[in-house]
N, C-alpha and C positions, 0 to 999 in steps of 0.2 A: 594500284599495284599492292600485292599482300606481300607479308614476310618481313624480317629487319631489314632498313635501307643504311643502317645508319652502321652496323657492328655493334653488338651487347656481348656482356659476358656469360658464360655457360655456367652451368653447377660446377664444371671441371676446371674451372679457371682459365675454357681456353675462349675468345672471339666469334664468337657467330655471325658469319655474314652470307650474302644471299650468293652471292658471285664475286668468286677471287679470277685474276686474269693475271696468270705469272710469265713476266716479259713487260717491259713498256718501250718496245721499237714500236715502228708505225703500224702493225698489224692488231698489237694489244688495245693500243690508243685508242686504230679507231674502233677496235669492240666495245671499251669503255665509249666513247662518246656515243656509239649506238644504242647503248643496254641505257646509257643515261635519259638519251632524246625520250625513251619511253619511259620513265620513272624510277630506274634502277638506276642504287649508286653503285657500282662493282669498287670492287678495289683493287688497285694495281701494284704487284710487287714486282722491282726493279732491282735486281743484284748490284748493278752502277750506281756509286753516289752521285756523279755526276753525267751528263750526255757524252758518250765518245767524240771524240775530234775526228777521228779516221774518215774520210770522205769516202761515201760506198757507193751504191746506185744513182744514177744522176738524171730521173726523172722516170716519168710514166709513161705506159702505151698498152692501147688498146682501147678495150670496153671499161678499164679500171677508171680513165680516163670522164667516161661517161658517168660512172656508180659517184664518183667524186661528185659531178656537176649536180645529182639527185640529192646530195647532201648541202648545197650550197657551199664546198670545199673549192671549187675549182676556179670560183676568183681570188680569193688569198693567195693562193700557189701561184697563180698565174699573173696575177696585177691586170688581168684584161675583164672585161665584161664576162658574162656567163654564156652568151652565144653571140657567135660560133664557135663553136670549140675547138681549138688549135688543131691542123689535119694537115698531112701531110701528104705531097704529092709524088715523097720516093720512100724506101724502107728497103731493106735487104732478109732475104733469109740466108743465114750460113756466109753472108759476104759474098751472095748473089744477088745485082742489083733488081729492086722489084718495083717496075713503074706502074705506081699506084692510080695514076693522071692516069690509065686505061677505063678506068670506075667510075660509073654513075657520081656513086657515094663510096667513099673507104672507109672500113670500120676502125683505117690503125691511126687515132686521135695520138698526140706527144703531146706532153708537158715536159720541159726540161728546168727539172729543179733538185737540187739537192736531196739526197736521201734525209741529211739532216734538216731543212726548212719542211719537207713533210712532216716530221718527226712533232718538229715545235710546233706547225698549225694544228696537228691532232692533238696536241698536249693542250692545247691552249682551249680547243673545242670542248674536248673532255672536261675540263677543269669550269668553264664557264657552265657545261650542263650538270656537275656536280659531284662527277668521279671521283675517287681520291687515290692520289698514287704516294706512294710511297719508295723513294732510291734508298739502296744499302741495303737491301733486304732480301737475301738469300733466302729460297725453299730449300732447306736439308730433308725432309722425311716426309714420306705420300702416303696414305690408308685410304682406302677407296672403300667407303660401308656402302650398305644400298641407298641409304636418305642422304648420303651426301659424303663430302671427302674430305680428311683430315690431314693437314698440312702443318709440318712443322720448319720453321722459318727462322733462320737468325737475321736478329739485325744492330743496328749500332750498340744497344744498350744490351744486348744478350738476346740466347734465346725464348720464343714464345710460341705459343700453340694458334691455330684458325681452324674452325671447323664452318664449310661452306658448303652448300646446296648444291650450286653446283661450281669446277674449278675451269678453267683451261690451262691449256700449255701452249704461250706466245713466248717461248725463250729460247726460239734459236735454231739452228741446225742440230747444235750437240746437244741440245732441249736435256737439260737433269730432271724434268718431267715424264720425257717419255721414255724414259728409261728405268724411273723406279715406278712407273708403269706396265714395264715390261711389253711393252708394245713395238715389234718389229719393225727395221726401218731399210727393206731389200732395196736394190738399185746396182751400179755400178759406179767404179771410180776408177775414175781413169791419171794415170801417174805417168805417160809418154811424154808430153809438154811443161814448157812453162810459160807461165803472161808475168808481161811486166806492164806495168803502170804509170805513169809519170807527167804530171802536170809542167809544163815548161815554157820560155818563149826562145824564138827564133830571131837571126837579127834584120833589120829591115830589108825586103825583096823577096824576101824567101819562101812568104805567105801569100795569097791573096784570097779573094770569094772563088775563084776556079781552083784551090790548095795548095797543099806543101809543092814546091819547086826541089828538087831532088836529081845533082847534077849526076847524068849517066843512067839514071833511071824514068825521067819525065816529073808530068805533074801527079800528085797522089791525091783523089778527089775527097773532099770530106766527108768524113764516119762511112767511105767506103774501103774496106780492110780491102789492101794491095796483098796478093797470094804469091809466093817466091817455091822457090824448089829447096829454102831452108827453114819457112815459115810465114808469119802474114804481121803487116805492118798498118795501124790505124792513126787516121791525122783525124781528132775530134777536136775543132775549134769550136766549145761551147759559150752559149752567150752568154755573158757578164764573169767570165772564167777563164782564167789561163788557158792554154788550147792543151789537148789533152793529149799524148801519142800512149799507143799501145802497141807491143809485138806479144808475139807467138813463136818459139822457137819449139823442132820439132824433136829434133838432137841438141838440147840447152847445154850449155857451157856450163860449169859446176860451181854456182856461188850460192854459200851458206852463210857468209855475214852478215851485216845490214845492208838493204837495199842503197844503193846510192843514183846519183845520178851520171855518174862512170858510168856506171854499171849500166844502167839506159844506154847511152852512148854506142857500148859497145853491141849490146844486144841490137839494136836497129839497124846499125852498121856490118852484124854477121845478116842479118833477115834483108836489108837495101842491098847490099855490096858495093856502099856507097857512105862516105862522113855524112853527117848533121851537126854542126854544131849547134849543141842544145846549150840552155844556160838556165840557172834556175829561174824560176816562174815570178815573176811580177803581181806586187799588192799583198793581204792577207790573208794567211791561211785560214784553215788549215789545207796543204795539200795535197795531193797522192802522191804520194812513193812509196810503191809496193811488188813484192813479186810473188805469184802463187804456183805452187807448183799441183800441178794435176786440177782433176774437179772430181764434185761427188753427181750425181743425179738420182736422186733418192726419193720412193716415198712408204709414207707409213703405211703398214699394213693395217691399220685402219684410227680412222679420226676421232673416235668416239668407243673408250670403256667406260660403261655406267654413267657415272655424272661427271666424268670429266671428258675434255675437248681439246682437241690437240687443232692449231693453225699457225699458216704462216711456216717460218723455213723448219719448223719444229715436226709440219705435217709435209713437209716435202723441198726439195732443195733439185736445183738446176744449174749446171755446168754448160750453158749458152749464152745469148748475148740477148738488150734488150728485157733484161729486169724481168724475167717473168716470174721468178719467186715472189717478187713483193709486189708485183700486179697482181699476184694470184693471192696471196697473204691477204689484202687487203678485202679484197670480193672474200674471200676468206669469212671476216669479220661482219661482213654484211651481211651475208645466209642466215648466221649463227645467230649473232644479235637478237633479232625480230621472233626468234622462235625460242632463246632463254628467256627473253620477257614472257612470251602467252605463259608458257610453263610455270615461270613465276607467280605469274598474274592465275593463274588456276585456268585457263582458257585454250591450252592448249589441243588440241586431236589428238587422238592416236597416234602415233608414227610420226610424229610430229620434230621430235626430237631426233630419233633418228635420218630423216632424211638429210641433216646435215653431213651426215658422214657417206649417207648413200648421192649426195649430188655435188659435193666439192671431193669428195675421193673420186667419181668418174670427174672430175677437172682435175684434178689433179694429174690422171692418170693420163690423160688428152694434152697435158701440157710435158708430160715425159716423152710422146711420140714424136712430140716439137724438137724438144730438145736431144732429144736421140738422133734424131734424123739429120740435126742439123751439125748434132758432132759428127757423122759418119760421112755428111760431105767437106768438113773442115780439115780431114785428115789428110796426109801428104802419100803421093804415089801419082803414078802415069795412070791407073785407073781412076781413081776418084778425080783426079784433071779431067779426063774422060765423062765421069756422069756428071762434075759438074758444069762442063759442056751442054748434054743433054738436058740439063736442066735449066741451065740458064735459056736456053730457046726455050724451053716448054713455057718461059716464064713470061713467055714474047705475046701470050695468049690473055683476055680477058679473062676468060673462064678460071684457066688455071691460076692467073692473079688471083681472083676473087677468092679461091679456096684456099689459096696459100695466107693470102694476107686475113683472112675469116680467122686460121689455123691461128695466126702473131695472136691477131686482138683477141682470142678468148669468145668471139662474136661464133662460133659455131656450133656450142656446145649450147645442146636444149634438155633441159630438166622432162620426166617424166611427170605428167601433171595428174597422171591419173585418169581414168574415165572411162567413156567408152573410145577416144581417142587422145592416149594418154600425153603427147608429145614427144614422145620418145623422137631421138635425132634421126632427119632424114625421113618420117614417118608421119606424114601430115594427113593422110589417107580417113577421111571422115571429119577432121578436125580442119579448125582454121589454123593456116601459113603461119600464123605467130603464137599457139599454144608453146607453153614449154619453153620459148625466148625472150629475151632482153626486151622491152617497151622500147618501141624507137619515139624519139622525141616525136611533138607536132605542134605547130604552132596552133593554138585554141584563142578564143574568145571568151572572158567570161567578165559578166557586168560591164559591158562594154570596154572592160579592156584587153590587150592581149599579155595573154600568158602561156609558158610553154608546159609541157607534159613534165617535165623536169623540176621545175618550180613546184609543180603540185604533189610532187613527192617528197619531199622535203619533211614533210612532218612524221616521216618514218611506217608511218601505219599503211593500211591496206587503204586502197581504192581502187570504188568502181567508179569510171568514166564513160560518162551515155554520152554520145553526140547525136544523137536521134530528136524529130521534134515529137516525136509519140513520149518519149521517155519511161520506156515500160521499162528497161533494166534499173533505171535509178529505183521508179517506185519498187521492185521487187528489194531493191536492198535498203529502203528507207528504215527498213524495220532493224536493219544492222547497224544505223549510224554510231551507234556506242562502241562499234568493235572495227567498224568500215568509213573512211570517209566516200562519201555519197557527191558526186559534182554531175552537174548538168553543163556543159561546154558546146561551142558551136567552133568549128574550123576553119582556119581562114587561112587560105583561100577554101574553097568549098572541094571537099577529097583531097585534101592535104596529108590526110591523115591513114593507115591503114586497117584501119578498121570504125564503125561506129561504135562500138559501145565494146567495153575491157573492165574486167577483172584483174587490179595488176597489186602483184603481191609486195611489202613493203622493200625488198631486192630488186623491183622494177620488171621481175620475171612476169609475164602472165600466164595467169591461172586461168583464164575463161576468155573467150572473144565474141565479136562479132559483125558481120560486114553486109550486114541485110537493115534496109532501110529501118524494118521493122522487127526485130526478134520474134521470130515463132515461137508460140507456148513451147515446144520442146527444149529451144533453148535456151529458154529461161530456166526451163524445168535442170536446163546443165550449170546454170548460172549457180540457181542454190546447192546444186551438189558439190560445185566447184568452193562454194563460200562455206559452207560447213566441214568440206575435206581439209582445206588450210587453216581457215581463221576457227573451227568448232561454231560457228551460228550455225543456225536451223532454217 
């Protein structure tokens, strides 16, 4: 890797460093741990001296789920082995039940764990590969030159100067980045409702594994939101956690205080039309009690001025259920990562940098249709009763499972790869079924032991994977091994796998395939154009 790793001083007295990352919630973190795995130390500036208390999102879903497990993150989080990866056999869109046990395979994996234990295994990743973060340290002042962008920052001891290569912006919704950026943040906000939040228990009977008991109303099933003609009521008994209730009022009663747990009370009881006696929640915090009122659904009008980079809720923010801002944050940091190092490292291609903003702004944008869609059947009326009628049957369908729950996990959205069949979504026409997607795992064999496809992502770099006994795409990339790692693997069981031989880029996306015994000169001849268009080899 070229450049300072470390921060030196400038003639101007101010720090030169190769990559600042301002924000350190889970999205910044894990761009620091990615820029690190490959030899960059970024540095992370944190306006919090210390980590928030406040309890936010309460676990992962989807493919984000997956991008963890390619990192070796997914057993920390999880305390479980690496496969199989937690999957779930129900999920909901909009608080329409969606049986996922209709599917071969479901793409929508859960983790349920704290926003904050993400938070500290990325910190701790980062930290062990070499990052270095810094809490207290405000960015007050942004110059964005050509060769890099200039950052002025307070923090404990006063103000000081940073001039970086390049910057991001991982802080936040109300990102003070993208704004003296001047970079556009369209959407909508919606201010009809309010949620309330509240960690609590119930007294013994009142609960069990089929849910909350709720006299005059029946049983209310778990993390499935009950829809009223005043609003929607949620009984989330999470594991190792006070059990969770949330409402949704549609015409809210007027409280501007602090949240309390009255105030719960009374809110589930206008949304039930029925008491609860709640009581506050059992063990140690910290825990939610909160009310918000309205949501924002927002995204940037673009992720990338010059050398700076906008991720995470800073590059788009969602008013839905199901964490998709910080699933998306996250894959966020995985795109980014792999393609500030080449840059760094002088190895970059063409367009290289850009297609960060050109392939997580269409995710982004794919995750607003989500989230739109699903405010529009959450909303109160004899109509939208109505479509969400029609929709809950349409839901009765595999097909339409499979699209909707595709839609949750993020698993639908195919990158244009380029080429003479670029991958564009939907668009497999000349090209193989998995150009332009997510690597699905496979269980492999190599040196007599088994390993999965996951495993061997892990070192963050590109690989080609031959499962052929000719091995003619390993030898064409042999010549790459300094830029590509190069694996020969056999599948077990034998066609376990969906393809023989892959080009899959350090985000797991692939770049090139192949499902013919033996690759034809041509497409191999697709191989090296695929491996020079991404990684710059020849």
């Amino acid at each position: 890797m070229t450049g300072n790793t470390t921060g030196e001083e400038t003639e101007k007295g101010t720090t030169a460093e190769d990559v600042v990352i301002v924000g350190g919630g889970p999205t910044g973190l894990m761009l620091a741990a990615e820029l690190a795995l490959l030899g960059v130390r970024p540095l992370v500036l944190e306006k919090l001296g210390e980590p928030g208390r406040e309890p936010k999102a309460n676990g992962l879903v989807g493919q984000v789920v997956q991008v963890m497990d390619r990192r070796g993150l997914a057993e920390p989080l999880t305390g479980l082995p690496g496969a199989p990866l937690p999957n779930t056999t129900g999920f909901m869109f909009s608080g329409i039940p969606l049986d996922l046990s209709l599917l071969e395979q479901s793409p929508v994996y859960t983790v349920a764990v704290p926003q904050q234990r993400i938070a500290q295994v990325l910190e701790e990743r980062a930290r062990a590969l070499g990052a270095r973060i810094r809490t207290g340290h405000e960015v007050v002042g942004l110059v964005l030159r050509e060769d890099g962008v200039e950052l002025e920052v307070s923090g404990p001891e006063g103000t000081y100067g940073l001039r970086a290569r390049y910057a991001v912006g991982a802080d936040g919704a109300h990102s003070p980045i993208r704004k003296l950026a001047g970079i556009g943040f369209s959407g909508v906000t919606y201010d009809r409702s309010v949620a309330r939040h509240a960690h609590v228990s119930v007294p013994a009977g009142w609960a069990d594994a089929a849910g909350l008991r709720v006299p005059g109303v029946g049983t209310v099933p778990p993390f499935l939101p009950l829809r009223t003609a005043r609003g929607a009521f949620t009984w989330a008994p999470l594991p190792g956690r006070p059990p969770l209730v949330a409402t949704t009022e549609w015409e809210p009663a007027e409280d501007d205080g602090p949240m309390s747990l009255e105030e719960m009370r009374a809110s589930a009881a206008r949304v039930l039309g029925a008491e609860v006696p709640w009581a506050a929640p059992e063990g140690a915090g910290p825990h939610v009690l909160r009310r918000l009122k309205g949501g924002n659904t927002r995204v940037a009008e673009r992720l990338r001025e010059g050398r700076l980079f906008l991720a995470g809720d800073a590059a788009h923010v969602y008013a839905s259920g199901g964490g998709p801002g910080l699933n998306a944050g996250l894959q966020d940091a995985v795109n980014l990562g792999w393609k500030l190092a080449a840059a760094l490292a002088g190895t970059a291609p063409g367009g290289l940098l850009q297609s960060y903003d050109t392939e997580r702004g269409a995710a982004a944008r794919r995750t607003l249709v989500s989230a739109q869609a699903q405010h529009a059947l959450h909303m109160p009326g004899s109509d939208v009763d109505a479509l969400r009628q029609v929709v809950g049957e349409l839901l009765r369908d595999e097909p339409a499972v499979a699209r909707v729950a595709a839609l949750i996990a993020g698993s639908d959205l195919r990158y244009d790869m380029g080429g003479p069949a670029g991958g564009r979504a939907g668009d497999t026409a000349g090209g193989h079924p998995l150009l332009g997607g997510f690597a699905p795992d496979a269980p492999l064999e190599l040196a007599e032991k088994p390993v999965r496809l996951a495993e061997l992502a892990r070192t963050g770099r590109p690989l080609l994977l031959d499962l052929t006994q000719g091995a003619a795409a390993a030898a064409v990339a042999e010549e790459w091994a300094a830029a590509v790692d190069v694996v020969r693997a056999a599948v077990r069981p034998p066609g376990a796998a969906p393809f023989t031989a892959a080009l899959i880029r350090p985000d797991s996306y692939v770049a090139w395939a192949s499902s013919a015994a033996e690759p034809a000169p041509e497409e191999l001849a697709e191989l090296r154009a695929a491996a020079g268009r991404w990684f710059g080899v020849a």
